[in-house]
C-alpha positions, -999 to +999 in steps of 0.1 A: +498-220-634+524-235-662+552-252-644+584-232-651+612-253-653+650-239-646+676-247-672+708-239-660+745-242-672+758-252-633+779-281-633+763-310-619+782-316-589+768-281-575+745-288-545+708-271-552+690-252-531+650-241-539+643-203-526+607-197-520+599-159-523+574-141-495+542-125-497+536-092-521+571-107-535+588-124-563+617-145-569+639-113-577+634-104-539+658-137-535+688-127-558+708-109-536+706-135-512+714-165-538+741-148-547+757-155-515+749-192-520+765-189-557+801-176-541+797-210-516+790-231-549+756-240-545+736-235-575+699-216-561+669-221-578+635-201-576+602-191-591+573-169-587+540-183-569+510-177-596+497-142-593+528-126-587+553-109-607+550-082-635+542-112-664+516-134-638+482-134-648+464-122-616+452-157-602+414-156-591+423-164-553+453-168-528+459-193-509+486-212-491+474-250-506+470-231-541+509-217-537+518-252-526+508-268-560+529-245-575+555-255-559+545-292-565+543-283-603+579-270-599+592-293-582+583-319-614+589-300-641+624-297-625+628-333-614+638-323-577+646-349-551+664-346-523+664-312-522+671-285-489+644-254-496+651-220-478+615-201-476+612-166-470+581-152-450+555-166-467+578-191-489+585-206-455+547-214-447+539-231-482+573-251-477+555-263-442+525-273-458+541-290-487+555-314-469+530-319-441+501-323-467+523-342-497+535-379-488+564-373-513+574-341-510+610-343-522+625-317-492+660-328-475+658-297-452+636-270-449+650-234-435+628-209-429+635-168-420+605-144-408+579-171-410+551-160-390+532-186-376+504-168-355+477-157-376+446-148-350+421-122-357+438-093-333+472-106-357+452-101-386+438-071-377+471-055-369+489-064-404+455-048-427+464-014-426+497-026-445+474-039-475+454-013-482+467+009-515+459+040-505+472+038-467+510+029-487+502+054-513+499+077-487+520+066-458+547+042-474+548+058-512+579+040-518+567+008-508+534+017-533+559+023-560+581-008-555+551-031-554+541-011-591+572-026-600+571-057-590+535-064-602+526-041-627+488-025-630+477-060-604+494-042-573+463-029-560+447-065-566+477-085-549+473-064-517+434-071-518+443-109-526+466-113-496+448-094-472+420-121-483+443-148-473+453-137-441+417-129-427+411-167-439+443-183-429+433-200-399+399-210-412+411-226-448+443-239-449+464-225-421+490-248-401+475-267-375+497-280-348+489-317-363+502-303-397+532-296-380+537-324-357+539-345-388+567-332-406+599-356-405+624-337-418+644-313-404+637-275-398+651-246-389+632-218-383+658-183-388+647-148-372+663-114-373+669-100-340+651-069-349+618-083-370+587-065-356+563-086-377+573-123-359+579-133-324+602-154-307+573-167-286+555-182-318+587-195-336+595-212-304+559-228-301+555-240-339+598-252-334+582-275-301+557-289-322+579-301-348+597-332-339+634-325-357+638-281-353+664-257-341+658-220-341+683-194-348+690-156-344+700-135-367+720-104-360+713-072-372+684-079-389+647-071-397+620-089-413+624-075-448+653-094-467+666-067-478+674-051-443+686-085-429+721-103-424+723-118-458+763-132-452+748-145-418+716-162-434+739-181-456+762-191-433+736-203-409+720-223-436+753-239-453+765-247-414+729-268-410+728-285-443+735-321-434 
């Protein structure tokens, strides 16, 4: 993947923030929500992971430690230091293992909403039916058509990519509770009130293993961004930012 570096006109003394998209997503998924952070003055940055997005070359495989040196390629082109990241879903994950598995990961603060941390076989097993083309096509044709959009002819192939992923989470590069234990930083882990996808019982565990972590509860609000609390995110993020 080519680093894509930001250029932007922001004056200098706006805080950044670094948005990390989810799975089957892009960085346009993220707009409304940095446009919240724009009205507080902070000046949001983001990117696709490789694969993703209408212009990405499909990449041969997914994987979490793959999307994290993207990230790592991001970060340098864009000489970040110091910097609070806010990952969504999947965005959340790579953040986690960015800076368990990278001595200088450059992260202030991580914040994380609808991470899921649990990724057994009977998990797995319950979230395939969702990546299969024609099940959406079929069941979920808007969803079909709003992936087309997103990815162009590679839709079909993203779904088979990250349903790859997940089946080998665990075994590959998943988060181990020793990952996790060794983060320094501070987290906080975000959940809508109504997300059907994540529990409280394994945002809870993976916040105990971390040794600085707060969890928070999101009203109104579902696992898809776009059905969540945006105002309330934000608010919840800008009130932790040391």
């Amino acid at each position: 993947m080519t680093p894509q570096k930001v250029w932007t006109t922001m004056e200098k003394t706006k805080p950044q923030i670094l948005f990390l998209h989810g799975a089957l997503g892009t960085s346009a998924d993220l707009e409304p929500l940095m446009a919240v952070f724009r009205e507080r003055g902070f000046d949001p940055l983001s990117f696709n992971f490789s694969g993703h997005g209408i212009d990405s070359p499909l990449a041969v495989e997914f994987r979490i430690d793959h999307f994290a040196r993207d990230l790592e390629a991001f970060l340098k082109a864009n000489s970040l230091t110091d910097v609070p990241v806010f990952g969504y879903s999947m965005g959340g994950y790579v953040a986690l293992y960015h800076s368990a598995n990278y001595e200088d990961s450059p992260f202030r603060q991580i914040f994380t909403y609808g991470t899921k941390f649990n990724w057994s076989p009977k998990t797995v097993q319950k979230e395939l039916p969702m990546l299969v083309p024609e099940h959406l096509e079929e069941k979920f044709p808007h969803f079909a058509e709003a992936l087309q959009t997103k990815h162009g002819e590679n839709w079909r192939q993203i779904l088979f990519a990250t349903a790859h992923m997940m089946q080998n989470l665990e075994r590959l590069d998943g988060l181990t509770k020793e990952d996790v234990s060794d983060i320094e930083l501070p987290v906080t882990l975000i959940l809508g009130d109504q997300d059907r996808m994540v529990t409280t019982e394994e945002t809870q565990l993976t916040a105990s293993w971390l040794r600085h972590s707060s969890v928070k509860i999101i009203s109104h609000s579902k696992h898809e961004l776009e059905r969540s609390n945006l105002r309330e995110i934000a608010e919840t993020v800008i009130a932790d930012l040391d």
